[in-house]
N, C-alpha and C positions, 0 to 999 in steps of 0.2 A: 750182270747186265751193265753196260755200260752208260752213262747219264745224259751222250749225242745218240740219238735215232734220227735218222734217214726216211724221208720220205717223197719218194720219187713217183708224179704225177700230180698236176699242181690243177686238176678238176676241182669239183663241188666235194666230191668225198677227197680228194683229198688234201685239200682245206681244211677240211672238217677235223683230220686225224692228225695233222698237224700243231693243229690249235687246242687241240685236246691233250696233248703232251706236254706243249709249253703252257700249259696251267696246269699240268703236272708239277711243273717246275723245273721242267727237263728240258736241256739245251735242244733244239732240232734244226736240221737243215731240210728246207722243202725244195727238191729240185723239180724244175719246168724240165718236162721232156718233149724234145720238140724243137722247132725253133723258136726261137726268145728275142723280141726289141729290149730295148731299154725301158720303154713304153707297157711292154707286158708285165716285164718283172716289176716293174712303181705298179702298176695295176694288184698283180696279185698279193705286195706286200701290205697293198693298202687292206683289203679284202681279207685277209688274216691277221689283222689288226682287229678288225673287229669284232671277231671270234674269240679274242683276248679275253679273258677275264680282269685281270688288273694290270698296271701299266709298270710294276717289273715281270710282270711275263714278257712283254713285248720286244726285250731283246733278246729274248734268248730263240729266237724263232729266227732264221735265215735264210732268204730266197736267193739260190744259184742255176744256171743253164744246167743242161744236163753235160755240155761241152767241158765246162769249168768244172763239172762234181768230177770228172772222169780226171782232167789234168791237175786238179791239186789233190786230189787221193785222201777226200774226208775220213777222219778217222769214227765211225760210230758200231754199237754193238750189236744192231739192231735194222736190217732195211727191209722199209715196207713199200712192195709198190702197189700204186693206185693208179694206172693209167687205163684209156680203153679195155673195154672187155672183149679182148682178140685174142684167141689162142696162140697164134701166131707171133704177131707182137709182143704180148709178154714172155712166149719161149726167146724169143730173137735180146728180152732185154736181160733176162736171165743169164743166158749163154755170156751174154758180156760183163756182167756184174759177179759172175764163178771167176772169170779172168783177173779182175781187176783186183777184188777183194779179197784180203786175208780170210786163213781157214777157219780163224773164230767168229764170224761177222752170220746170226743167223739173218735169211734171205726169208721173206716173208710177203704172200701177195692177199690184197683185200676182195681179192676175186668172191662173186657171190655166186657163178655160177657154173663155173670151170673145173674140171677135176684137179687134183690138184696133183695126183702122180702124174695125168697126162701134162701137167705146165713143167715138172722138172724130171720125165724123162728123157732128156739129152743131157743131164747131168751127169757128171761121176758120182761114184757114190761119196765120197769126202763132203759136196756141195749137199746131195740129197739127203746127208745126216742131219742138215742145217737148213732144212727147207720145212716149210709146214705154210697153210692156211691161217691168217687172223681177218675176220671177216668183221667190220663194224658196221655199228645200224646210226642212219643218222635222225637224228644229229648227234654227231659225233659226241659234242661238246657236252652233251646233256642225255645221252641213251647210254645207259650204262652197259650195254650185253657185248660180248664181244665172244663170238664162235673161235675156239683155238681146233686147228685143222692139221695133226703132225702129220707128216709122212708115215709109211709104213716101217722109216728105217732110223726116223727123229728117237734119240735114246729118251726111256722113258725120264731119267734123271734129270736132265738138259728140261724136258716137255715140263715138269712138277715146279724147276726153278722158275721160268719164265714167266707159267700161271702165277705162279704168287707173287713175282714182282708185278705183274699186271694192274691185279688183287691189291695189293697193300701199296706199290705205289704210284701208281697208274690210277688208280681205283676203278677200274673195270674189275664187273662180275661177267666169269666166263665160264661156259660150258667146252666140252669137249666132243668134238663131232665126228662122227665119221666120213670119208669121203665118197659121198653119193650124192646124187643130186639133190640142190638143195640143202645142202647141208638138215640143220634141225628146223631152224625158226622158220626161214623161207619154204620149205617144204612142208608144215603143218599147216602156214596158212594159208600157202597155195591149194593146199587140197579142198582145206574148211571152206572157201571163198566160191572155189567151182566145183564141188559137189552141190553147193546150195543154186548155182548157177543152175546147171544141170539141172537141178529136178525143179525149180520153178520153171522153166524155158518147157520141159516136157508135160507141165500146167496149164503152159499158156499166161504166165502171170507177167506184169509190166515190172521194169526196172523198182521203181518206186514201191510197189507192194514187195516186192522180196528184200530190200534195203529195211522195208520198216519192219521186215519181219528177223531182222538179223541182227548186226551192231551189239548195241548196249542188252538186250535181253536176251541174248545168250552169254553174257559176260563179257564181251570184246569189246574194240571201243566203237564208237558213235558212226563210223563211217560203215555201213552196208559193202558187201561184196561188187554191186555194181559201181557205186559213186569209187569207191577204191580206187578199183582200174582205170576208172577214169582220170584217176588223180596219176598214176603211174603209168599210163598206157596201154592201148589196146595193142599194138603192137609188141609192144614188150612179153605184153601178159601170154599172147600170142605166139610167140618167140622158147618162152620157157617150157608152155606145153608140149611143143614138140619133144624137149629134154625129156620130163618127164614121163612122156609115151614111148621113149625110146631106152626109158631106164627099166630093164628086167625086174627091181625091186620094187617097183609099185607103178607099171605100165594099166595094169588091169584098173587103178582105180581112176583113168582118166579117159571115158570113153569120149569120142569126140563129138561136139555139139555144132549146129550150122547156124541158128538161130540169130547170132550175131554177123554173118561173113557180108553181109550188105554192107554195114559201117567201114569192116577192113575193105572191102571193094572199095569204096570211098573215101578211103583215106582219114575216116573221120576217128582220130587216134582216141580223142578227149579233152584233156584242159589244155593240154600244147599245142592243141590245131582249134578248139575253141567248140568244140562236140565232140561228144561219143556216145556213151548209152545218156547224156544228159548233155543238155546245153540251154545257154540263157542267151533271151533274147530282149531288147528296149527295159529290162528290169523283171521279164518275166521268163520262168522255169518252165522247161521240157523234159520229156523223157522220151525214147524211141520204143515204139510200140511193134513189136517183133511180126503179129500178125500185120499190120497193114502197110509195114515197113515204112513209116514217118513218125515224125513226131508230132507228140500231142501236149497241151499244156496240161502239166500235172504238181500238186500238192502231195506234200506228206501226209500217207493214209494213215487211219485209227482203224484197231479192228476191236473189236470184243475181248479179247483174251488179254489185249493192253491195258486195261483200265486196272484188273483185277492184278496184272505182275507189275504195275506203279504203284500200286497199296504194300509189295513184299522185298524185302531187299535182297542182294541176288543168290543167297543162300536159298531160300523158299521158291524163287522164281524157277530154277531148275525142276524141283519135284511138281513146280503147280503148270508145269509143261508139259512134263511127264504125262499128269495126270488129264490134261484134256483131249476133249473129244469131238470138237471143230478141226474142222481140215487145217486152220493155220496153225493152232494148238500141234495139232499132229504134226507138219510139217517141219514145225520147231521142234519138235522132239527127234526125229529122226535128224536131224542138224546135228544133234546133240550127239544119238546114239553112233552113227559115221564116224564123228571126228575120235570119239573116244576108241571106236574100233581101230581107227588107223592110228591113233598114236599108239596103241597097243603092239599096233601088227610091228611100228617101226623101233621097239626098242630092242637093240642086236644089231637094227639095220643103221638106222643114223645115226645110234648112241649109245650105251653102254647102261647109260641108269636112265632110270623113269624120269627121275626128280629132273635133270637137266632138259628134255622137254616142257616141262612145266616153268623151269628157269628161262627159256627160249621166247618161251608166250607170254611170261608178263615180264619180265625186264624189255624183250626185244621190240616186244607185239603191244604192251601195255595192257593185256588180258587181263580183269580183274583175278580170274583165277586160271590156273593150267588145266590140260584136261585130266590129268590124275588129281587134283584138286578138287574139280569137279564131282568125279566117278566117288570119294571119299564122301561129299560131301548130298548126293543123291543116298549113297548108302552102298560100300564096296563090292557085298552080296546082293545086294537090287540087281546093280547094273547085272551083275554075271547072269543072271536069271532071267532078266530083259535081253540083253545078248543071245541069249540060248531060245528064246521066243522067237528072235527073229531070224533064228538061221545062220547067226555070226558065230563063225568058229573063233576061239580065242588060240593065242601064240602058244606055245610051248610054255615057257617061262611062269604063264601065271595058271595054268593047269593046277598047282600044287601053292600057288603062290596063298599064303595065308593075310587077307588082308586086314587095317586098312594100310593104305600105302604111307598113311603119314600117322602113325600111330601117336604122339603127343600133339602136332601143331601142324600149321600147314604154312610153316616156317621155311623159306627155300635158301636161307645162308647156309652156309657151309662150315660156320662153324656155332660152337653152343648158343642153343637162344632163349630169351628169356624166360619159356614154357622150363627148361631146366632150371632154375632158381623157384616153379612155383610149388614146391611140394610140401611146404613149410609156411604157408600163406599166415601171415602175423593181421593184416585188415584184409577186409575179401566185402566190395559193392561192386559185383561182378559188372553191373550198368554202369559207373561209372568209376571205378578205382579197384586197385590192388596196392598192399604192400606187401614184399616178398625180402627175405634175407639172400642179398646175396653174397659171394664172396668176400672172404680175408674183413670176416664181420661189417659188409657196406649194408645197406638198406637202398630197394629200392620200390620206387613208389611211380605203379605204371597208367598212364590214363587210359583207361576204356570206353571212355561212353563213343558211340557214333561220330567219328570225325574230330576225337578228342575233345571235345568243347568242352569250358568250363563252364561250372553251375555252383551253387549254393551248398550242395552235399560235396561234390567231391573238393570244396573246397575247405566242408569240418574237416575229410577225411585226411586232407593236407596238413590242418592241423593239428591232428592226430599221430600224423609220421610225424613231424616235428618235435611233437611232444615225447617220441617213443626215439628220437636222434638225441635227443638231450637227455634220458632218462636213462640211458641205456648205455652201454659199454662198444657200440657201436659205433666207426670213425667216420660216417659221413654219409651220402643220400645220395642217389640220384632220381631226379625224373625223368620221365621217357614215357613216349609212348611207341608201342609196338607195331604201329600201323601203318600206313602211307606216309601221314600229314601228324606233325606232333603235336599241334592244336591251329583251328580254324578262328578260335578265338572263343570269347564269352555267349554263354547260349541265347541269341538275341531274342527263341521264344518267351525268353523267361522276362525281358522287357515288355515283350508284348501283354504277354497276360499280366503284368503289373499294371499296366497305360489298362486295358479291358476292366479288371477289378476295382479301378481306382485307388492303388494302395502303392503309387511310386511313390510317394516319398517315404512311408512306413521301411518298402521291401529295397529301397536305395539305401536307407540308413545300415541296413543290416548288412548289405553284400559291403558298402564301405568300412565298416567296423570288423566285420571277417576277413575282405580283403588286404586291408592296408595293414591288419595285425599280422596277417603272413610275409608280405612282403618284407614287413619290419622285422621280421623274425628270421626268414630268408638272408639278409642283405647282413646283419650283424650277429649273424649265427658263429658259439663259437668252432664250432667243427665244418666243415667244409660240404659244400651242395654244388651239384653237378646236374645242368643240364645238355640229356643229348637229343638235339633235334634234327628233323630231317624234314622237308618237302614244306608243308607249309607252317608257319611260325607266328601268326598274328593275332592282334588285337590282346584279347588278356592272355594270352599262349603266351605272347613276345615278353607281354609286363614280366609274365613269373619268371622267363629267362632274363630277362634283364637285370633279375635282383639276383641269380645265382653266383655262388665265387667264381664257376667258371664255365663258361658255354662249348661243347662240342657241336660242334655243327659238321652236316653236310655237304660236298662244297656247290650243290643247285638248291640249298635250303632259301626258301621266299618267307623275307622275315620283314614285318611292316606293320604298323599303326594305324588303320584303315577307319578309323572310326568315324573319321568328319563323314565320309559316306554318307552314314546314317543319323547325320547333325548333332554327332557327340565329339568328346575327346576322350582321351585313354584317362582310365579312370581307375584305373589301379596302381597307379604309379609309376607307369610307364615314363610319362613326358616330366614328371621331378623327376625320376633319376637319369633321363638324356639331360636334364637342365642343370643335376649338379655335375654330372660329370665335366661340363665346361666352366661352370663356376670356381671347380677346385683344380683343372689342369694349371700350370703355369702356361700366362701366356699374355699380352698384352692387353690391354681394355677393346683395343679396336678390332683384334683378333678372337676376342670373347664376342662380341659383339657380331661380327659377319658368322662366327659359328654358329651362336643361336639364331640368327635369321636363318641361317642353310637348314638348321635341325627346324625353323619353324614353318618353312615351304615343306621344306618332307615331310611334316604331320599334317599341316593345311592341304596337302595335295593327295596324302594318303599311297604316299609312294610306298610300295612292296620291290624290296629287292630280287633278281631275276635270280642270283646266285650269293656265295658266303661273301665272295672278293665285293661286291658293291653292299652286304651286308655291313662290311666292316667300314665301306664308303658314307653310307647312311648313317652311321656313328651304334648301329644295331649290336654289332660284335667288336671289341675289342681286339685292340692286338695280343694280350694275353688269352684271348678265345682259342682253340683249337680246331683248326678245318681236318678234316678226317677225310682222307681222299677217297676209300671206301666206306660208304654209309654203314653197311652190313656190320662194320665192327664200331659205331659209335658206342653204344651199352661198353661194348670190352672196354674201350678207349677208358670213357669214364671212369671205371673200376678201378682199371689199373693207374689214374690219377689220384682218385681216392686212398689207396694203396698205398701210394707212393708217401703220401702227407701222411698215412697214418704213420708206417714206418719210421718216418724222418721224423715224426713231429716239425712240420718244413710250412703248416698250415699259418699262416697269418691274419685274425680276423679283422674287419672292418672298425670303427667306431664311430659315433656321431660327430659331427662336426659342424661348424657356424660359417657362413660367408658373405663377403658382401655381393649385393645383388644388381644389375641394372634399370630394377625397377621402371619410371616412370620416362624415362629416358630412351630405354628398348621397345616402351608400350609406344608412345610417338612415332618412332619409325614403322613397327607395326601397322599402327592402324592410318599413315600414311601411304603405307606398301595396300593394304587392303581397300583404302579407299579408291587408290587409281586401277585396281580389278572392276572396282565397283563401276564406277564411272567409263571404261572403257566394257562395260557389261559382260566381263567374263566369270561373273561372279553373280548370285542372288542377292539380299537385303540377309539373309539369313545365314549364306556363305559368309557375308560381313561380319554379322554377329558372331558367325563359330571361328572364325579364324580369330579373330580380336581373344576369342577369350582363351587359345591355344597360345595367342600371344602373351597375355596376364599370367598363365600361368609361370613361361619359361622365363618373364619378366620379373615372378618373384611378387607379384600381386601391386598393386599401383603403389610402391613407394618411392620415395625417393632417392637418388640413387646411392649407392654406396651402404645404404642401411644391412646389417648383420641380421642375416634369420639363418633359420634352421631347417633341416627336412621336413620336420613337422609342419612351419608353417605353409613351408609349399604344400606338401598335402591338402593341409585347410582348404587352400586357394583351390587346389585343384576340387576338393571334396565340392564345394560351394560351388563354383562355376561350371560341374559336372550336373549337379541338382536342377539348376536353372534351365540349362539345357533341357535336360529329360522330361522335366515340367511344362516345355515349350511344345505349344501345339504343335507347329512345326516340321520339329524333331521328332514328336510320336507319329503324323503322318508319316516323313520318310522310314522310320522303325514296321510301320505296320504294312507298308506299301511295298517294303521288301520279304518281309515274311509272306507275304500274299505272293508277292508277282516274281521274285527274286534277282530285280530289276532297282538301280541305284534314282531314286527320285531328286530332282533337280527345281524344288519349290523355292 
């Protein structure tokens, strides 16, 4: 594959897939089709700028007419078009791009709804070898799924390479789809969305009750099947069904409903025309009431069965659906039992394996889990049994299929995952840690509690792997956690019930003395420690990667210091080691000086980077860090770093060091920058106070300037002006105020 791609149709998608290549790092040319001012093209150069991640991606992106792409005969290995979704018009732009373009050049359109033999039957077949479907979800830049759509005549060889440059350098996770309507993602959710339709509407039920009955407690996300539409159109949504009623492969599961044709009489589309099944009016919420055909003011409903699936997390919530016996209870359940029938009925039809369904709905759809994840996860002979109660015949395929469908893990990467390395478990606090041996003798030590948070225990059990990395014939560590989010940070209940028991400063002493002895053990470790994170990164998550020899990240990891939030600072050592890293760079006094004000707004402000590139902006990641374009392979990444050092012996360790400090000097400007927040009232009395002492710390503690300390004694400083904090009423209100309300208080 070649390193210029093509991307012709310069809309909202294809923008998106644009910008999502050149932070690949990949040269692309984005052509306008159409007619083009000069005016247009500064328009949309500007507008894919911002979609940039860092600013040498920004040349390598190129906006030309579609006039100019034809007359200078770009050379790329790759063209995707993105234009209207017209059958027609994208045959007519094909037809001219077989002409133009050499016979290696694959021809690729991001159509979501178009067959894709009918868009290149007027091809030869030379072109239609080189033809297939890449269908992306936006946002581009940040949804990682990408449907691959070969022709029936795409050589499989050709189809395998592409995938895995996608995969490994693209960092797109792709399934493989067949060509029916809908492809996978959009056809799961389409069905899941209006069958719930359907049978609330044959209820009688208001937009707002079937929305609260959907979303998040069946595993999907927040937005209900009606608000959805609304977000995408009724017209649209309107437009597709006809597809799918006219598709022989699942016509029968889309009977047709009238309960809404008032609004399409009316043109009332949804958020583009400003109503549909919901609209706001002076600040206050509607919903269209199908019996009396207006709208009424409506609130989000609670029902009974809600209270009991908010106590369960959404492993339990499934079976505690299952098992009720209220109509809404029921209604959720049959949600359930439908969708799992039809992704059953569709594998053969849209897809070849289960798993890439289930890859479809949560990389595409954001589902916490797939519906074969699901079905695993009720209990694989349940469901078959429940199915058989209700009449539902099952496919062929799983007649004989012996399940469960994800017999170690419900792991959807595609290649080894961590559940392979657990069979040799060396610590095992299944709540909240594991250490596992993994390859070419590494260790790795994986966070499990709820949301990876750190606590007290899994922080002996850290010190434990340490202990058993230096004891051992083992070359090195990594952490990781296996989940979403690699840490959300330190377990702020475990503050609260300190502030409740009266024993912060006893249980402060302890996590600082457990704390800072890992870091310090981490940071000047003489074998080599690897963190790989992914999704979110914060608070004491960030500190432990901070102190690692080397970070893999990501490249949308949200990596940040958030702590003033809750009128603290980072207390693990997070803000000394941002404060020595600029201390020991070479660099001039003034240039020291403007960097730690930049690193002391980003901690005062509790900025969280959006992606790894402004990660590395925020001073979070280094430039010896490693972005990993596919997440899926961070764990490998690490490994095979680790590997590498043990091999070579190539590892270099840290060792302590002294420098001089800006002290009282830095504090000055500080708490001059602080006081004019204060005075232009952007700021609390207590914001004053916590910024000032973020400033003391990276100041080096009030001395004077130029004095020689050490990491230890920034510690101190930090230890001390971390204590003071946490002791501060204050700061236990906002602490407690967020635990209750999970809401950032502003006292």
């Amino acid at each position: 594959m070649k390193n210029k791609i093509t991307i012709i149709g310069s809309g909202f998608m294809g923008k998106q897939i644009a910008a999502a290549f050149a932070n690949a790092g990949l040269a692309v040319c984005l052509v306008k089709y159409g007619r083009a001012s000069d005016e247009d093209m500064a328009q949309i150069q500007t507008a894919c700028q911002k979609l940039i991640h860092h600013k040498k991606a920004s040349g390598a992106l190129s906006v030309i007419s579609y006039q100019d792409y034809r007359q200078e005969g770009q050379v790329s290995g790759l063209v995707i078009e993105s234009i209207i979704e017209d059958l027609g018009a994208k045959k007519d732009l094909f037809a001219d791009l077989s002409q133009i373009l050499g016979p290696q050049v694959i021809l690729a359109s991001n159509t979501s709804s178009l067959s894709i033999q009918a868009l290149a039957n007027d091809l030869d077949t030379s072109a239609q070898e080189r033809f297939l479907g890449l269908h992306f979800f936006a946002p581009v830049t940040s949804n990682p799924l990408v449907e691959v759509v070969p022709h029936p005549v795409f050589p499989e060889d050709r189809l395998q390479k592409l995938c895995q440059w996608l995969s490994n350098r693209v960092g797109k996770k792709y399934i493989i789809a067949q060509d029916v309507t809908g492809f996978v993602a959009n056809r799961i959710a389409y069905y899941s969305n209006y069958d719930i339709m359907y049978r609330a509407e044959a209820e009688n039920w208001l937009p707002s009750q079937t929305d609260a009955l959907s979303g998040k407690y069946l595993g999907r996300t927040k937005m209900g099947p009606y608000r959805l539409v609304d977000y995408t159109g009724l017209d649209l949504f309107e437009q597709a069904l006809a597809n799918y009623q006219e598709d022989p492969t699942c016509q029968d599961y889309f009977p047709s409903r009238s309960a809404h044709l008032p609004l399409l009489e009316a043109s009332y589309y949804g958020d583009k025309v400003g109503q549909g099944y919901y609209k706001k009016d002076q600040g206050k919420r509607y919903h269209y009431n199908f019996q009396k055909q207006a709208y009424e003011a409506t609130s989000f409903p609670r029902f009974d069965i809600m209270d009991n699936l908010d106590q369960l997390d959404t492993r339990d919530r499934f079976q505690a659906i299952l098992d009720a016996e209220d109509p809404y209870g029921q209604f959720m359940a049959q949600s359930l039992v439908n969708l799992l029938a039809f992704a059953a009925q569709n594998v053969g039809i849209a897809c070849q394996d289960y798993r890439d369904i289930d890859r479809a709905m949560v990389w595409g759809y954001q589902w916490t889990y797939g519906p074969f994840q699901i079905w695993d996860l009720i209990g694989f002979d349940q469901v078959k049994d429940l199915l058989a109660k209700r009449q539902v015949s099952l496919p062929g395929w799983l007649e004989n299929f012996q399940g469960p469908f994800y017999p170690d893990s419900h792991c959807l990467a595609r290649h080894q995952s961590l559940a392979a390395y657990d069979k040799d478990l060396i610590l095992d606090q299944g709540a909240d840690y594991r250490l596992y041996p993994g390859p070419n003798q590494t260790l790795v030590f994986s966070l499990e509690a709820k949301n990876s948070v750190i606590n007290l225990d899994l922080l002996r059990g850290l010190d434990q792997a340490l202990d058993r990395l230096e004891d051992s014939p083992a070359i090195g560590l990594v952490i990781y956690s296996p989940q979403e989010h690699f840490s959300r940070g330190y377990d702020i209940k475990a503050f609260e019930a300190s502030i409740a028991q009266d024993r912060v400063v006893e249980d402060c002493q302890i996590s600082f003395d457990l704390g800072h002895r890992i870091i310090q053990r981490m940071k000047y470790n003489q074998k080599p420690i690897a963190v790989a994170c992914r999704g979110y990164c914060l608070g004491g998550g960030a500190e432990l990667a901070l102190h690692a020899s080397r970070i893999f990240a990501s490249p949308q990891v949200k990596m940040g210091l958030p702590e003033a939030n809750l009128g603290l600072i980072p207390g693990a050592g997070g803000l000394v080691e941002l404060a020595e890293r600029i201390y020991t760079a070479a660099m001039t006094r003034m240039e020291r000086k403007n960097r730690l004000l930049a690193c002391f707004e980003t901690v005062a402000y509790g900025k969280i980077s959006a992606h790894a590139k402004e990660a590395q902006e925020l001073g979070y990641l280094t430039e010896e860090d490693v972005i990993v374009p596919n997440e899926d392979y961070l764990l490998e990444a690490a490994i095979d770093w680790l590997t590498y050092q043990g091999r070579y012996q190539s590892f270099r360790p840290q060792f302590p060091q002294s420098y001089p400090v800006l002290g009282k000097e830095f504090m000055a400007l500080v708490m001059g920058t602080t006081q004019n927040w204060r005075q232009g009232l952007f700021i609390s009395d207590h914001d004053k106070y916590l910024a000032d002492a973020i400033g003391q710390v990276l100041a080096g503690g009030e001395l004077a300037m130029g004095i020689q300390v050490s990491r230890e004694d920034l510690l101190e400083v930090e230890k001390t002006v971390f204590s003071q904090l946490l002791t501060s009423q204050k700061t236990q209100d906002r602490i407690q105020h967020f635990v209750k309300h999970k809401t950032i208080l502003r006292n």
